[in-house]
Residue frames as a rotation matrix with the C-alpha (Angstrom) as fourth column:
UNK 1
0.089 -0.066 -0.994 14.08
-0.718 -0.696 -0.018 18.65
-0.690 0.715 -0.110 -44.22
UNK 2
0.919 0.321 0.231 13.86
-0.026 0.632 -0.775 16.77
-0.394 0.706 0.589 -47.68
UNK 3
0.043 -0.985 0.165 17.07
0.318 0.170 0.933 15.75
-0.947 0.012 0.321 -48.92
UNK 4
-0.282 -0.137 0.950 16.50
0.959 -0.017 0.282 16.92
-0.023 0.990 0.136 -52.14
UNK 5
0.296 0.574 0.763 13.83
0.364 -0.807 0.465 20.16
0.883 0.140 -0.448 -51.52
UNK 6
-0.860 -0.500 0.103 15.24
0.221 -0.546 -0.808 22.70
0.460 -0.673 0.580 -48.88
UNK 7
-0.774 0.439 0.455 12.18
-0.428 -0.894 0.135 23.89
0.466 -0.091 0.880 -49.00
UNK 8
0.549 0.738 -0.392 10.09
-0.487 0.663 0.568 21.09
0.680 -0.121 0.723 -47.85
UNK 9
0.383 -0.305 -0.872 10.63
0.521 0.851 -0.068 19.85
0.762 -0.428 0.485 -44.43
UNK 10
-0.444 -0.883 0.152 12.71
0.657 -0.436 -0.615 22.83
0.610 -0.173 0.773 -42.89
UNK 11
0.923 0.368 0.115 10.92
0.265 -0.823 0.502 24.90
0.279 -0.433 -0.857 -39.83
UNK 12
-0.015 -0.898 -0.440 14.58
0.922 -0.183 0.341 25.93
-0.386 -0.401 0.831 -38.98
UNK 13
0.035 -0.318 -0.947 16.50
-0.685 -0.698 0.209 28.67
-0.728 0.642 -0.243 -40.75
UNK 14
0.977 0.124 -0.174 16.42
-0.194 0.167 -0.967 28.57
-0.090 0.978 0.187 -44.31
UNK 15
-0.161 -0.977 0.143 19.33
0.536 0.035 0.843 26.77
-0.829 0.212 0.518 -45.87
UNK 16
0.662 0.371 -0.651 19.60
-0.329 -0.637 -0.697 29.97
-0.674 0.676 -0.299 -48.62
UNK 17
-0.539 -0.816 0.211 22.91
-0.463 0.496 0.735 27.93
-0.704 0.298 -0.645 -50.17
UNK 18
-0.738 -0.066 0.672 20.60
0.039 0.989 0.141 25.34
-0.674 0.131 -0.727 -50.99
UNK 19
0.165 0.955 -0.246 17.46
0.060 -0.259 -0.964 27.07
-0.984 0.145 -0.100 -52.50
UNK 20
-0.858 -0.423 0.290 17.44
0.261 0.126 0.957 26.53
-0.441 0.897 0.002 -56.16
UNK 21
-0.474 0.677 -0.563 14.30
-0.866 -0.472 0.163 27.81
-0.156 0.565 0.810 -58.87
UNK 22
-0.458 0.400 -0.794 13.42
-0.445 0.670 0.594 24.74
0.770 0.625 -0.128 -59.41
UNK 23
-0.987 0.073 -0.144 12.98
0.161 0.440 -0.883 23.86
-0.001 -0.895 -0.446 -55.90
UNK 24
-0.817 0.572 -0.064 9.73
-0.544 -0.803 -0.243 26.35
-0.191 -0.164 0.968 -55.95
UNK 25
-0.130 0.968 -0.214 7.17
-0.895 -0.021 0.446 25.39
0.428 0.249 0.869 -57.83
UNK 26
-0.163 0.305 -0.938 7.32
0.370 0.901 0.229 21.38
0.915 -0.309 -0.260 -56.39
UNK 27
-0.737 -0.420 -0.529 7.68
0.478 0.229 -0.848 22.31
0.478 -0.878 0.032 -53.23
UNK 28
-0.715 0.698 -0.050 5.04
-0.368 -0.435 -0.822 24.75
-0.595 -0.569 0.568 -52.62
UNK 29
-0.341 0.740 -0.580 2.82
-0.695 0.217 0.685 23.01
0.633 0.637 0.440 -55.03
UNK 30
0.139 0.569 -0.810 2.52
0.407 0.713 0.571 20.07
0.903 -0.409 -0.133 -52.66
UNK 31
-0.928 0.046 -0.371 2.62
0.328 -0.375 -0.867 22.22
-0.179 -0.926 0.333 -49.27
UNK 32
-0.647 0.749 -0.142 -0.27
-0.716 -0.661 -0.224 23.95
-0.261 -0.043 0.964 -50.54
UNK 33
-0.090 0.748 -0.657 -2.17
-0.429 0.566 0.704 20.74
0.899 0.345 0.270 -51.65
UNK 34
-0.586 -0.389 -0.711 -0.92
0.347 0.672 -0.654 19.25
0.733 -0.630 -0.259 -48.13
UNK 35
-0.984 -0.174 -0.031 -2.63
0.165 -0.842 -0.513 22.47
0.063 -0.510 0.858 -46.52
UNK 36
-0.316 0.923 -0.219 -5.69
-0.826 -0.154 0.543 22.39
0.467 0.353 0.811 -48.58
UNK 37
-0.222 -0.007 -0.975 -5.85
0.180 0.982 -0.048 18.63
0.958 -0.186 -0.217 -46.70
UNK 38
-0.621 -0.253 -0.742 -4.98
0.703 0.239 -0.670 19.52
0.347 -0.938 0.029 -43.46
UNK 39
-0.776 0.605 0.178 -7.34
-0.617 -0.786 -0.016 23.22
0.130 -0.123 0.984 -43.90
UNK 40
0.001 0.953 -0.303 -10.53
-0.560 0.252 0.789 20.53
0.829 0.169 0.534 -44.85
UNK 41
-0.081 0.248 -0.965 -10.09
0.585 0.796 0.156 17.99
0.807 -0.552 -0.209 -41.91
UNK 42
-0.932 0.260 -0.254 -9.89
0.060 -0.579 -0.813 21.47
-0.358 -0.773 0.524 -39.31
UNK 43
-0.933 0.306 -0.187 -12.74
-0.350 -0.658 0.666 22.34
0.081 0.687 0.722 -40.80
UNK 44
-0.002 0.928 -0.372 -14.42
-0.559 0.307 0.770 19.32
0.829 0.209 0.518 -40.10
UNK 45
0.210 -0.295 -0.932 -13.07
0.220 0.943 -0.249 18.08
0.953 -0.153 0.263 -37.30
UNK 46
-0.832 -0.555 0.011 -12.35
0.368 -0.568 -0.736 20.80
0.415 -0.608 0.677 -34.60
UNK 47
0.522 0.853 0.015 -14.00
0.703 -0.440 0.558 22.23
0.483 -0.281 -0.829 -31.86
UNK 48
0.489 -0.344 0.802 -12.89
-0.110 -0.936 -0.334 25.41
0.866 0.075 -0.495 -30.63
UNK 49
0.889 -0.454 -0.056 -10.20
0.209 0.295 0.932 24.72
-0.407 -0.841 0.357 -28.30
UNK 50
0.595 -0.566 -0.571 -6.43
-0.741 -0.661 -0.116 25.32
-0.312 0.492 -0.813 -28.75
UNK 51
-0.617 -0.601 0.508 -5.08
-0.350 0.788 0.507 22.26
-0.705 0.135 -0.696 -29.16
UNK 52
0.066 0.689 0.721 -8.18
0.590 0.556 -0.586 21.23
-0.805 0.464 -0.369 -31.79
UNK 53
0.885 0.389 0.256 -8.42
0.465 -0.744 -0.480 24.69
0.004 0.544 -0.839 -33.76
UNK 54
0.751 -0.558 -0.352 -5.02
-0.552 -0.824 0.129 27.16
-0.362 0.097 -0.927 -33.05
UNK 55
-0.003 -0.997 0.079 -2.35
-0.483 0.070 0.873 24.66
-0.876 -0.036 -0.482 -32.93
UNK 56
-0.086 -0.719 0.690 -3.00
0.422 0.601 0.679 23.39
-0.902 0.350 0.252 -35.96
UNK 57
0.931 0.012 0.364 -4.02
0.300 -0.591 -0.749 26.07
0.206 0.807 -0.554 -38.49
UNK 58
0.680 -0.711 -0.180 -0.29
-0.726 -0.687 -0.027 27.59
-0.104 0.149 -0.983 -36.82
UNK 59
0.020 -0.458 0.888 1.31
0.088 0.886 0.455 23.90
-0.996 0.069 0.058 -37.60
UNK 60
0.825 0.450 0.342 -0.47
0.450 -0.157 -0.879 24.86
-0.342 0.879 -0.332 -41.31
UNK 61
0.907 -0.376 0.189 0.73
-0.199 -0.778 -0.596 28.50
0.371 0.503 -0.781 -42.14
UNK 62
0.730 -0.678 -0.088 4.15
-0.506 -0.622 0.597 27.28
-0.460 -0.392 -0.797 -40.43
UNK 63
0.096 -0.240 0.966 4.89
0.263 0.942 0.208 24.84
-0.960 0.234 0.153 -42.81
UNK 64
0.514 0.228 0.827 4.01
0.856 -0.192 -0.479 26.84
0.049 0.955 -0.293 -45.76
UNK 65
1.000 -0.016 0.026 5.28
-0.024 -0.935 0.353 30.04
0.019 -0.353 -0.935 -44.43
UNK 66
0.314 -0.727 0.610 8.42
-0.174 0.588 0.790 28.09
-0.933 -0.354 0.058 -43.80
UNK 67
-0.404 -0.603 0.688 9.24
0.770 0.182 0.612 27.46
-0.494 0.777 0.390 -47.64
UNK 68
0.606 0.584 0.540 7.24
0.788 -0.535 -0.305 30.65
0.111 0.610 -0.784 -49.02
UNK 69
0.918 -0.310 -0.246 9.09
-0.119 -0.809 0.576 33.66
-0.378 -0.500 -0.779 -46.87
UNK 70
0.007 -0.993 0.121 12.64
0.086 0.121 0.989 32.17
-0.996 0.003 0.086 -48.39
UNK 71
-0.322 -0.005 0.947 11.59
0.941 0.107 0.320 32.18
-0.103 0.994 -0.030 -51.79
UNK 72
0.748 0.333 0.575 10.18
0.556 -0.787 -0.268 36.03
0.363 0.520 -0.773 -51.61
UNK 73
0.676 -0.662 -0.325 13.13
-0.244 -0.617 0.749 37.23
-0.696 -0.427 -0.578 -49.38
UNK 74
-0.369 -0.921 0.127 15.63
0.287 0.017 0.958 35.39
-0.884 0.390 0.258 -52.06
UNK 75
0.126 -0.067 0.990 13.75
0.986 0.121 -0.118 36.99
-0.112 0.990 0.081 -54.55
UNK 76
0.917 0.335 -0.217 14.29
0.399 -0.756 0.520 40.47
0.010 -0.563 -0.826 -53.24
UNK 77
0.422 -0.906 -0.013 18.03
-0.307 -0.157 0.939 39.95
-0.853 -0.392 -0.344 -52.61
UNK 78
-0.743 -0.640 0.193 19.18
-0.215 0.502 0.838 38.03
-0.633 0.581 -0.511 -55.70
UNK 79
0.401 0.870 -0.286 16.16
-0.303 -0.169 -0.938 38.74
-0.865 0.463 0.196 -58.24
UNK 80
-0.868 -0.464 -0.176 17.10
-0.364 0.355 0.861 36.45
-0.337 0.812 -0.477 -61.16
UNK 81
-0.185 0.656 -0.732 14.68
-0.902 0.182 0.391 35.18
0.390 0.732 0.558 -64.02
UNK 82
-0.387 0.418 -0.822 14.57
-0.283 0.795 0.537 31.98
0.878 0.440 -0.190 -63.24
UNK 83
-0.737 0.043 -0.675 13.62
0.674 0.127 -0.728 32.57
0.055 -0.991 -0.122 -59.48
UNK 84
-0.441 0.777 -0.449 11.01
-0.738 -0.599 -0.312 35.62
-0.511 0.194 0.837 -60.57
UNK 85
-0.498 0.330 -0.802 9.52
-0.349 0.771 0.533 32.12
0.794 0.545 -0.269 -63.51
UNK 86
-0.648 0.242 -0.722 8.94
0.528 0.826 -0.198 29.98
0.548 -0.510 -0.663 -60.42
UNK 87
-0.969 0.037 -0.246 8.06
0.170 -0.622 -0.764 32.57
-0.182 -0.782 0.596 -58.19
UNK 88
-0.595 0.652 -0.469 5.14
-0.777 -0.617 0.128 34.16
-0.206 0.441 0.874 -60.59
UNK 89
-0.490 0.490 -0.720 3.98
-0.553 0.464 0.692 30.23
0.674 0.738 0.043 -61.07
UNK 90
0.001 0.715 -0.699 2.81
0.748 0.463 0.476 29.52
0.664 -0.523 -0.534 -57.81
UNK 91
-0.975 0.221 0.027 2.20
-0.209 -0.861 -0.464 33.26
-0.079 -0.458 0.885 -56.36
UNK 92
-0.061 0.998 0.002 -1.71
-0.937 -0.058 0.345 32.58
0.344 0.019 0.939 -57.16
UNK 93
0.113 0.400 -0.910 -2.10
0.606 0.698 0.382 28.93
0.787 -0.594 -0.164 -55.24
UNK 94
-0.575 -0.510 -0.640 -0.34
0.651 0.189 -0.735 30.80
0.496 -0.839 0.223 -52.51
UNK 95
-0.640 0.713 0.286 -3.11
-0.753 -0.656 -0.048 34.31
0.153 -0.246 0.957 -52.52
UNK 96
0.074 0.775 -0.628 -5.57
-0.279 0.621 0.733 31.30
0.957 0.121 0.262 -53.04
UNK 97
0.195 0.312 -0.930 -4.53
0.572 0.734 0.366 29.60
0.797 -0.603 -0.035 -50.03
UNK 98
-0.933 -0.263 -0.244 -4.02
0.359 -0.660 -0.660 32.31
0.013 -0.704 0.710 -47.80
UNK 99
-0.750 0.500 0.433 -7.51
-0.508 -0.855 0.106 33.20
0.423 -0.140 0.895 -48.56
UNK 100
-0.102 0.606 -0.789 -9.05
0.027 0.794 0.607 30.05
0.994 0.040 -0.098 -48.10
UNK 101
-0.229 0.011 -0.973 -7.86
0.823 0.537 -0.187 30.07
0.521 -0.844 -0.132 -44.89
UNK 102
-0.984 -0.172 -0.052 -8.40
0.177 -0.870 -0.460 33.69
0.034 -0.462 0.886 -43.64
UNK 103
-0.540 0.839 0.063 -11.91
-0.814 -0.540 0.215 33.46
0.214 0.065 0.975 -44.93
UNK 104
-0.734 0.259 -0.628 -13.19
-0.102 0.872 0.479 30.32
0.672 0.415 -0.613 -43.87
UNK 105
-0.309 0.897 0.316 -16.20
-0.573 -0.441 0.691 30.26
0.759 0.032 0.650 -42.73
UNK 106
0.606 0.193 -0.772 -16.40
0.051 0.959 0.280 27.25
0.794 -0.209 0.571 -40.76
UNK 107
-0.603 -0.785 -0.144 -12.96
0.598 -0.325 -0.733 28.62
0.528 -0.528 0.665 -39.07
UNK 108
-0.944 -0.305 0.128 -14.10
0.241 -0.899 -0.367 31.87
0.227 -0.316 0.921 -38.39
């Protein structure tokens, strides 16, 4: 885990103590550029095997999944403005990259 971002770094349990609004938008901004990285080299790099192709699109989405799922479950429970701000500013990279990868041609 990042000493600074909860969210970055953590496949554990979420530390929810530690989650702050600001955390959000850095944190999934560069998971989702980190993704878009690791999405283009499967892409080009993988032949259909599980150790080439499964384990690491589920290394991907568990990394992202891993700081996204705390940020929509603490906005649910404790729905405050400046956690709905962050939330609403990187809700479209995250549809983006969820489709990228569901629809990728090359993948699928």
């Amino acid at each position: 885990m990042n000493d600074q971002n909860p969210l970055i770094g953590n496949l554990e349990l979420p530390k929810y103590d530690q989650i702050k609004a600001e955390h959000v938008e850095v944190a999934v901004r560069q998971l989702v550029k980190e993704a878009e990285a690791d999405l283009s080299h499967i892409e080009t790099n993988h032949t259909a095997t599980w150790e080439t192709l499964i384990e690491p699109l589920e290394n991907l989405t568990r990394k992202i999944q891993a700081c996204w799922h705390p940020v929509s479950h603490l906005l649910s429970v404790s729905n405050s403005t400046d956690m709905r701000e962050a939330y609403e500013k990187v809700q479209g990279d995250m549809v983006l990259l969820g489709l990228r990868i569901s629809q990728s041609a090359k993948i699928f």
